[in-house]
RODO-2510 file (C-alpha; in nm, 4 decimals, decimal comma):
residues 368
     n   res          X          Y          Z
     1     x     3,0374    -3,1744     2,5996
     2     x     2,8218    -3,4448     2,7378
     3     x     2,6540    -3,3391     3,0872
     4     x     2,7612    -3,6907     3,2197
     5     x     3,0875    -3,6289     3,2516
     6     x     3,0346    -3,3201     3,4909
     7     x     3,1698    -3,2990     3,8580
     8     x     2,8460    -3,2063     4,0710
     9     x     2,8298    -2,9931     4,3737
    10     x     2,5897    -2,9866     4,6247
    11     x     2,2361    -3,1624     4,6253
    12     x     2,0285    -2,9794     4,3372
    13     x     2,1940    -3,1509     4,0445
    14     x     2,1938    -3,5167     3,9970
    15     x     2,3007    -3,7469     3,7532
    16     x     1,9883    -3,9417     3,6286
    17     x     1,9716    -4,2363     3,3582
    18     x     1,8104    -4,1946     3,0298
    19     x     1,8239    -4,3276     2,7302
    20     x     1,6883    -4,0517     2,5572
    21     x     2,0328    -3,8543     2,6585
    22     x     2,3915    -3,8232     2,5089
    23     x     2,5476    -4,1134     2,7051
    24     x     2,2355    -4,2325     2,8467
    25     x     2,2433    -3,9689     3,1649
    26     x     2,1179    -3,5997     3,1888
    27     x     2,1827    -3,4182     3,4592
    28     x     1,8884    -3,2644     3,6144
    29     x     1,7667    -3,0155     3,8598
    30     x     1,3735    -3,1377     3,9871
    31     x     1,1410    -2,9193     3,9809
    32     x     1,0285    -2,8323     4,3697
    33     x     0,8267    -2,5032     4,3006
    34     x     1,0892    -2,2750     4,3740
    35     x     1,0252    -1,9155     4,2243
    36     x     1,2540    -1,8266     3,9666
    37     x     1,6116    -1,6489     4,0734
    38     x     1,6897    -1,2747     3,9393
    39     x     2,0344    -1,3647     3,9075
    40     x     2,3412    -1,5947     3,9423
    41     x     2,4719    -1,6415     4,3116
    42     x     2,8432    -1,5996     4,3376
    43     x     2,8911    -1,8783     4,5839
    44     x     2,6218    -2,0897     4,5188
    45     x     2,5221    -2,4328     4,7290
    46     x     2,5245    -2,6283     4,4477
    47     x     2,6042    -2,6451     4,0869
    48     x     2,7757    -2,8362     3,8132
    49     x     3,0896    -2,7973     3,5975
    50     x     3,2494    -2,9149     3,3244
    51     x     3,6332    -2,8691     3,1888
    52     x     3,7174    -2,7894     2,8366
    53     x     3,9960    -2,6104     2,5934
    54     x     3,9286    -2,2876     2,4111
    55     x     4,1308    -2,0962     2,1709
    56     x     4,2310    -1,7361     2,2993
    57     x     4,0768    -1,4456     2,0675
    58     x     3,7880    -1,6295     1,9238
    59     x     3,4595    -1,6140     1,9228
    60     x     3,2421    -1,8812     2,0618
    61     x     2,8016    -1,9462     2,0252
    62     x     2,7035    -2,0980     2,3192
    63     x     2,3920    -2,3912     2,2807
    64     x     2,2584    -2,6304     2,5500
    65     x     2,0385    -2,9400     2,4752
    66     x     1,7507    -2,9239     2,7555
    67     x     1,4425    -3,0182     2,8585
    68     x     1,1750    -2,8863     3,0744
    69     x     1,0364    -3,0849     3,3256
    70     x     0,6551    -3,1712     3,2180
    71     x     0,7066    -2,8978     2,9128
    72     x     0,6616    -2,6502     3,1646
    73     x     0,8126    -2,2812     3,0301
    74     x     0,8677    -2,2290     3,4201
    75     x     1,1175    -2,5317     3,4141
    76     x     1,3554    -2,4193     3,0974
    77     x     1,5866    -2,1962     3,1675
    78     x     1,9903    -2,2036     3,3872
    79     x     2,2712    -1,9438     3,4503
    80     x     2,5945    -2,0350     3,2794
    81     x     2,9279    -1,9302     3,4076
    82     x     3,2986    -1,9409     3,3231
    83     x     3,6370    -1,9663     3,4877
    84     x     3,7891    -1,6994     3,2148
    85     x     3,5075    -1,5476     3,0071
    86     x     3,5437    -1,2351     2,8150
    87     x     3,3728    -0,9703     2,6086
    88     x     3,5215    -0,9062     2,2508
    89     x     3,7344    -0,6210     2,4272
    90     x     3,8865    -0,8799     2,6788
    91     x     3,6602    -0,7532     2,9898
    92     x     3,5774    -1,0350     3,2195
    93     x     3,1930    -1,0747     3,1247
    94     x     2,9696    -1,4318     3,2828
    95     x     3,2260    -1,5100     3,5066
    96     x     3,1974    -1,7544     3,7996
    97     x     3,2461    -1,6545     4,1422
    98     x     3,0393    -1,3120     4,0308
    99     x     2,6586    -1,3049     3,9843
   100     x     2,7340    -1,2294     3,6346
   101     x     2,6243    -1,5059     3,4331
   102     x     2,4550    -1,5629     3,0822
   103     x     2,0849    -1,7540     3,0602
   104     x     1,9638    -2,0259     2,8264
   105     x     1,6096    -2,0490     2,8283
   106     x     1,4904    -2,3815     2,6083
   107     x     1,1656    -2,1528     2,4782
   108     x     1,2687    -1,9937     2,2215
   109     x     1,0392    -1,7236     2,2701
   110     x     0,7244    -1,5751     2,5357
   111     x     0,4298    -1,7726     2,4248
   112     x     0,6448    -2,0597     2,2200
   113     x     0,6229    -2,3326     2,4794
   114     x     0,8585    -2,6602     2,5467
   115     x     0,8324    -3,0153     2,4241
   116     x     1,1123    -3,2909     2,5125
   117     x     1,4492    -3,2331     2,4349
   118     x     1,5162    -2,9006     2,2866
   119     x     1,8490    -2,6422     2,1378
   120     x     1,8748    -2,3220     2,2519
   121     x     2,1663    -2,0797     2,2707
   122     x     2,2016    -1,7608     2,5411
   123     x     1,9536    -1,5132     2,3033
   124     x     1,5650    -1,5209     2,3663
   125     x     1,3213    -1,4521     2,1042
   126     x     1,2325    -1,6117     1,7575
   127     x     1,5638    -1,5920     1,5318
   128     x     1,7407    -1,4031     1,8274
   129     x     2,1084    -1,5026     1,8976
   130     x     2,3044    -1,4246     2,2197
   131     x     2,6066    -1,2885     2,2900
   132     x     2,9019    -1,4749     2,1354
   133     x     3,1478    -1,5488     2,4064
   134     x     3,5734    -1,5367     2,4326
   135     x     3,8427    -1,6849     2,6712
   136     x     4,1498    -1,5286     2,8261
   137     x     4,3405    -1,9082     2,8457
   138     x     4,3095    -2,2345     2,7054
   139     x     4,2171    -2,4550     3,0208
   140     x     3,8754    -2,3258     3,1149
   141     x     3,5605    -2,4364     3,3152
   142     x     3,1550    -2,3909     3,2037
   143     x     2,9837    -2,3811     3,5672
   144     x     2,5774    -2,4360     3,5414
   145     x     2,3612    -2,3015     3,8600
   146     x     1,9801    -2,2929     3,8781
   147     x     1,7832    -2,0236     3,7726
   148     x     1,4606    -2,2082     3,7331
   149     x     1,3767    -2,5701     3,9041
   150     x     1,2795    -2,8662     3,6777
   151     x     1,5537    -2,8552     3,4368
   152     x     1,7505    -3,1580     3,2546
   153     x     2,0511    -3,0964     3,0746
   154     x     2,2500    -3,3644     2,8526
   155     x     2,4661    -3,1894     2,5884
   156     x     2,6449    -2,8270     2,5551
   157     x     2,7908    -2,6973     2,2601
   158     x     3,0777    -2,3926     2,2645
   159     x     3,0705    -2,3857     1,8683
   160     x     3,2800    -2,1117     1,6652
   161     x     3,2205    -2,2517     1,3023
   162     x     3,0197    -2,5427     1,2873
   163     x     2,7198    -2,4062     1,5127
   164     x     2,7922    -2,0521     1,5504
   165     x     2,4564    -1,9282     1,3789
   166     x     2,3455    -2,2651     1,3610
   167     x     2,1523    -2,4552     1,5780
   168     x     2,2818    -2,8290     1,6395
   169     x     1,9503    -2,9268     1,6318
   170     x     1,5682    -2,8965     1,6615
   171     x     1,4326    -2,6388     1,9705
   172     x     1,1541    -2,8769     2,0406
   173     x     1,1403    -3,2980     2,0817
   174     x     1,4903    -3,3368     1,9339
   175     x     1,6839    -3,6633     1,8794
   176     x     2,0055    -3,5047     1,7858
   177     x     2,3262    -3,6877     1,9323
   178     x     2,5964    -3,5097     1,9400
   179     x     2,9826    -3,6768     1,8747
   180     x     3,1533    -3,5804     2,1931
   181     x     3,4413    -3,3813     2,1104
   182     x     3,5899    -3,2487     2,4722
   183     x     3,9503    -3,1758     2,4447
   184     x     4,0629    -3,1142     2,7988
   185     x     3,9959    -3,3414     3,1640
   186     x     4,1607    -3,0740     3,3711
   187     x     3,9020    -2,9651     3,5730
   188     x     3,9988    -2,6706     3,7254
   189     x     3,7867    -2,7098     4,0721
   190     x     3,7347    -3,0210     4,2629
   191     x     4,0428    -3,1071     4,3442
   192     x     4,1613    -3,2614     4,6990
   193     x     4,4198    -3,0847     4,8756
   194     x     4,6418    -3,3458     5,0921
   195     x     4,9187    -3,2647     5,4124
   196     x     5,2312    -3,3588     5,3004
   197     x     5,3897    -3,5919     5,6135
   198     x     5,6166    -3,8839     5,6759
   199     x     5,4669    -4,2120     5,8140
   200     x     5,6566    -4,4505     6,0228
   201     x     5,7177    -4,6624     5,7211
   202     x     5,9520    -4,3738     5,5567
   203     x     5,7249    -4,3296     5,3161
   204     x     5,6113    -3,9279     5,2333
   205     x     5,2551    -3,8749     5,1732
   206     x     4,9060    -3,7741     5,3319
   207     x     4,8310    -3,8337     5,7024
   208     x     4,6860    -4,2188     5,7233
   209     x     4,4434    -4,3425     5,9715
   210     x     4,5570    -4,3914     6,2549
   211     x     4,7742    -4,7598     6,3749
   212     x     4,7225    -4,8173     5,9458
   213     x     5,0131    -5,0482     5,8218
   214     x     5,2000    -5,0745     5,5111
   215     x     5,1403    -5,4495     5,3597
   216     x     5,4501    -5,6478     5,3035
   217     x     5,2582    -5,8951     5,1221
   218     x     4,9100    -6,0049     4,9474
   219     x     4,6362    -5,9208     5,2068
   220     x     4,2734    -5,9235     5,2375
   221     x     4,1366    -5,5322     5,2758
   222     x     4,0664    -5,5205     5,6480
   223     x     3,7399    -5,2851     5,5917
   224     x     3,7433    -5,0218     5,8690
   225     x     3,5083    -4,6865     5,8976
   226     x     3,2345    -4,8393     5,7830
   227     x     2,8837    -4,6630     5,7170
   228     x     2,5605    -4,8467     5,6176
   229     x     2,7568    -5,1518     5,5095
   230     x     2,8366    -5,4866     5,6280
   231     x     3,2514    -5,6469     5,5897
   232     x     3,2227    -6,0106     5,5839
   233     x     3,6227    -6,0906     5,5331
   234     x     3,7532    -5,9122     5,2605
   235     x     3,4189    -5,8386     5,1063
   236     x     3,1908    -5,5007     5,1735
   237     x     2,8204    -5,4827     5,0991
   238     x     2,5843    -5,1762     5,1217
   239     x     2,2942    -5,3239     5,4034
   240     x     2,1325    -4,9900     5,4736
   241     x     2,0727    -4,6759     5,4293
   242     x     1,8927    -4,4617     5,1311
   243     x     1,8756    -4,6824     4,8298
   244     x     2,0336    -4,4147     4,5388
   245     x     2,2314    -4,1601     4,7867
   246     x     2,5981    -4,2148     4,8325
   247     x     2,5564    -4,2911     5,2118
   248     x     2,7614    -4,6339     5,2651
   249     x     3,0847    -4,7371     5,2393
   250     x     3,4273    -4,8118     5,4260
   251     x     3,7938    -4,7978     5,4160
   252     x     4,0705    -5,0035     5,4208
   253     x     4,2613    -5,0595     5,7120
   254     x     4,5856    -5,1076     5,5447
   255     x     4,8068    -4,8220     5,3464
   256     x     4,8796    -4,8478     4,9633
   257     x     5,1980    -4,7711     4,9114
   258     x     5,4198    -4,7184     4,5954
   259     x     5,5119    -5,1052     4,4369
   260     x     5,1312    -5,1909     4,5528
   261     x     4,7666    -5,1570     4,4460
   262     x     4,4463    -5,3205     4,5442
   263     x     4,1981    -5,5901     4,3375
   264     x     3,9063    -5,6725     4,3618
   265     x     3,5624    -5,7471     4,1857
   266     x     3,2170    -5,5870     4,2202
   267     x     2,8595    -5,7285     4,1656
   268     x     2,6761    -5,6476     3,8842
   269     x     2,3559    -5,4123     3,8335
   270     x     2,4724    -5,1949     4,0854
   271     x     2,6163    -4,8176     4,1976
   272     x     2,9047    -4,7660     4,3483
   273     x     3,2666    -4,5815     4,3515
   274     x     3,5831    -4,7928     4,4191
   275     x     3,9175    -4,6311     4,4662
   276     x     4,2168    -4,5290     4,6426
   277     x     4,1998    -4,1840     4,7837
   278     x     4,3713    -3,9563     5,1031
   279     x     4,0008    -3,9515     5,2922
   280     x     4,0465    -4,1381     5,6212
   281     x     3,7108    -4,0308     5,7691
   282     x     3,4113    -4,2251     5,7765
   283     x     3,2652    -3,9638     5,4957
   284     x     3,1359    -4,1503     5,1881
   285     x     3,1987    -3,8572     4,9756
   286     x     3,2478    -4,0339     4,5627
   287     x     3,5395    -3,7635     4,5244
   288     x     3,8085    -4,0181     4,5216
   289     x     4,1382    -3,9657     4,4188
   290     x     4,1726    -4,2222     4,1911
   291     x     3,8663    -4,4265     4,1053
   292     x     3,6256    -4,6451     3,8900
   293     x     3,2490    -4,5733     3,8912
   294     x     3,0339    -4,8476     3,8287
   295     x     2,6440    -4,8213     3,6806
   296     x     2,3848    -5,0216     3,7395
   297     x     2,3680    -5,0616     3,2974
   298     x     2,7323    -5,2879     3,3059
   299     x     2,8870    -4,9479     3,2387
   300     x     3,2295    -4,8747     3,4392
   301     x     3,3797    -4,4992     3,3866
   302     x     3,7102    -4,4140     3,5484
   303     x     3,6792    -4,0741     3,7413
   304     x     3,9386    -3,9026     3,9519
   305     x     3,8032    -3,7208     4,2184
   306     x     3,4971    -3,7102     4,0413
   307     x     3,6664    -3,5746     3,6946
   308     x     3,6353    -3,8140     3,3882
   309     x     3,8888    -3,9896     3,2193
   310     x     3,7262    -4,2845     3,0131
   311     x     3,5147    -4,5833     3,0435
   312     x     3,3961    -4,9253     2,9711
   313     x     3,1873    -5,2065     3,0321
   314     x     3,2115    -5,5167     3,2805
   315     x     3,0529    -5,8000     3,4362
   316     x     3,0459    -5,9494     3,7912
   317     x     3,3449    -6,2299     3,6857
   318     x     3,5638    -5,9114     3,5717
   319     x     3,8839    -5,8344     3,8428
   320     x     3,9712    -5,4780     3,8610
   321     x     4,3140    -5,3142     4,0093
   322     x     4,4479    -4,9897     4,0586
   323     x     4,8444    -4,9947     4,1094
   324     x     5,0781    -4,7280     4,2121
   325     x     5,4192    -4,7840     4,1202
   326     x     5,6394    -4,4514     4,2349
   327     x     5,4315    -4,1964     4,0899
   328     x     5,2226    -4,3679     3,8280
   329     x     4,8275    -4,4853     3,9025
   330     x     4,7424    -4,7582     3,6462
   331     x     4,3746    -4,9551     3,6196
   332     x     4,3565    -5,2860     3,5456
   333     x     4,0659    -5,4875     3,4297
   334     x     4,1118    -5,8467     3,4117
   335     x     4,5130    -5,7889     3,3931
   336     x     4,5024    -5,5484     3,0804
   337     x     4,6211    -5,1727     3,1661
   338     x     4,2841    -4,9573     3,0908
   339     x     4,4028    -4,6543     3,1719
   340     x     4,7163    -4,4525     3,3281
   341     x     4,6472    -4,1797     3,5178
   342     x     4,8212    -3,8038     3,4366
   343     x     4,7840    -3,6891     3,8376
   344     x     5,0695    -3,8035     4,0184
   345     x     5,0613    -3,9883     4,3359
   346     x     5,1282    -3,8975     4,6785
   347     x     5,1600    -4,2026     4,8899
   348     x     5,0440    -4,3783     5,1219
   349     x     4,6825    -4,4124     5,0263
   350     x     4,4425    -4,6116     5,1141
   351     x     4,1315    -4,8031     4,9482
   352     x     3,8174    -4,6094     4,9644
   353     x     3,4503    -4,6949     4,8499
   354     x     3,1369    -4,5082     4,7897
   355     x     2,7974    -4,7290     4,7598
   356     x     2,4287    -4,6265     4,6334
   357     x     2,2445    -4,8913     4,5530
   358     x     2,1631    -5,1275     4,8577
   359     x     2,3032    -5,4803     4,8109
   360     x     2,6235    -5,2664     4,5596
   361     x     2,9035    -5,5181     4,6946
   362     x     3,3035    -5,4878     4,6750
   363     x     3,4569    -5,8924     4,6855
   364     x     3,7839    -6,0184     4,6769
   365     x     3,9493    -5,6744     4,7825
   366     x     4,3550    -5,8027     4,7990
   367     x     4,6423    -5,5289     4,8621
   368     x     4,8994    -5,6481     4,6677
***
């Protein structure tokens, strides 16, 4: 599993570019002297996770690809959790929402030290592996909460053949690159909860903003809400705020309803979230129901509230759209379906954006 494509809670995680990284991001945890934690916190403030399919009765070796931050031995080590981890005997063992968790330290061993990226699995000590782990289910979820500050984490491996005395690769200043092989994009947290109401259109869905109207025809995004950003017509510009938090954005004024969708194009070498979503406050949470992410790199990745689907690349010229038709959320990048979406719809919505970067722009935003 590739770190990048985790849903992030809370504010001591991050997604950070690298190039040195599976994907080109790590997710990482700065180091802000914070002693180091006796043990995992049920409910903790922040944290990441990551969705994935196990077989039932098996036994899995647990590795993640980290690295210290300044090869510091204080700055290598994390609590891993799961959503239906056993013991060989089927007793819930690591769990999350328990303090029970299993560590991965990236020093192999008191004394050994850290350099750059290094493989280590949940057993400390020269030649030392941890406990093998099982599931109760298929659909599962890895959760990853700080033990030590000043960790970066790109890849995880849940191995039982290929890697299940093995390393995947070196435990200090590795290059290995994994082949992502994730099987599921369920994510079993992080979803949105709506309230099922009527509108005065007749149309069943989530409570809209308030005097929001259904479009009849082709019409500009009337940007409403707006926080640290500028609407100039049917464009939207980030003007202020922090310049790499997710503090600007705005919604439209205007429902999307089923037989609709909205286009639009975004400038390049830039960070933002563009979507339709159920959020009619002024937050500029990225959690969107249905949205594309786009990277500063030319990199676009499709995420639905927050969960990975796929990605791609594009330029400033591209024109994106997200449709609903009954159901059904389709993307659309210069007219060619990119991806269909598995989570049904529950109209109306209504076009949402989350913007980082200052100057990260939405233009030519048409509900159609």
């Amino acid at each position: 599993m590739y770190a990048k494509r985790a849903t992030i809670v809370g504010s001591a995680w991050s997604a950070v570019n690298d190039t040195t990284a599976a994907g080109g991001v790590r997710i990482a945890n700065p180091d802000a002297g914070a002693a180091k934690l006796a043990s995992a916190s049920a409910s903790p403030a922040s944290y990441f996770e990551l969705p994935f399919t196990a077989e039932t009765g098996r036994a899995y070796r647990l590795w993640i690809r980290g690295k210290a931050q300044n090869d510091s031995w204080q700055n290598d080590s994390t609590f891993v959790q799961f959503s239906g981890s056993v013991d060989a005997s089927g007793a819930a063992q690591f769990r999350m929402g328990t303090t029970s968790a299993t560590v991965v330290s990236i020093e192999e061993g008191s004394g050994l030290g850290v350099a750059g990226w290094g493989w280590q699995d949940n057993g400390y000590g020269v030649g030392v592996l941890g406990p093998v782990i099982y599931f109760n289910g298929t659909d599962q979820t890895l959760r990853v909460q700080v033990r030590e500050d000043g960790l970066s984490i790109d890849q995880i491996v849940l191995s039982p053949v290929q890697y299940a005395t093995t390393a995947p690769g070196a435990g200090k200043n590795d290059a290995t690159i994994l082949t992502e092989t994730l099987t599921s994009t369920t994510s079993t947290t992080g979803t949105t909860s709506t309230t099922s109401t009527t509108d005065t259109t007749g149309a069943t869905g989530a409570t809209g903003a308030t005097g929001a109207t259904s479009p009849t025809a082709s019409s500009d995004v009337v940007w409403t809400n707006t926080m640290n950003a500028i609407a100039t017509g049917s464009s939207l510009q980030k003007n202020a705020g922090c310049g790499s938090c997710f503090d600007a954005g705005a919604l439209s004024g205007q429902q999307v309803t089923s037989g609709t969708g909205v286009s639009f194009s975004v400038a390049a070498g830039q960070r933002l979230f563009v979507g339709l979503g159920h959020d009619t406050t002024a937050s500029t949470s990225y959690a969107i129901d249905y949205a594309l992410s786009f990277w500063q790199s030319g990199a676009f990745e499709i995420r639905e509230n927050n969960v990975y689907r796929t990605e791609g690349t594009y330029s400033a010229s591209d024109v994106f759209r997200i449709s609903v038709n009954g159901t059904t959320v389709a993307y659309y990048k210069n007219g060619t379906v990119i991806y269909t979406s598995k989570v049904a719809a529950l109209v109306p919505l209504f076009v949402d954006t989350s913007m980082s970067t200052i100057g990260a722009a939405v233009s030519g935003a048409i509900i159609k």
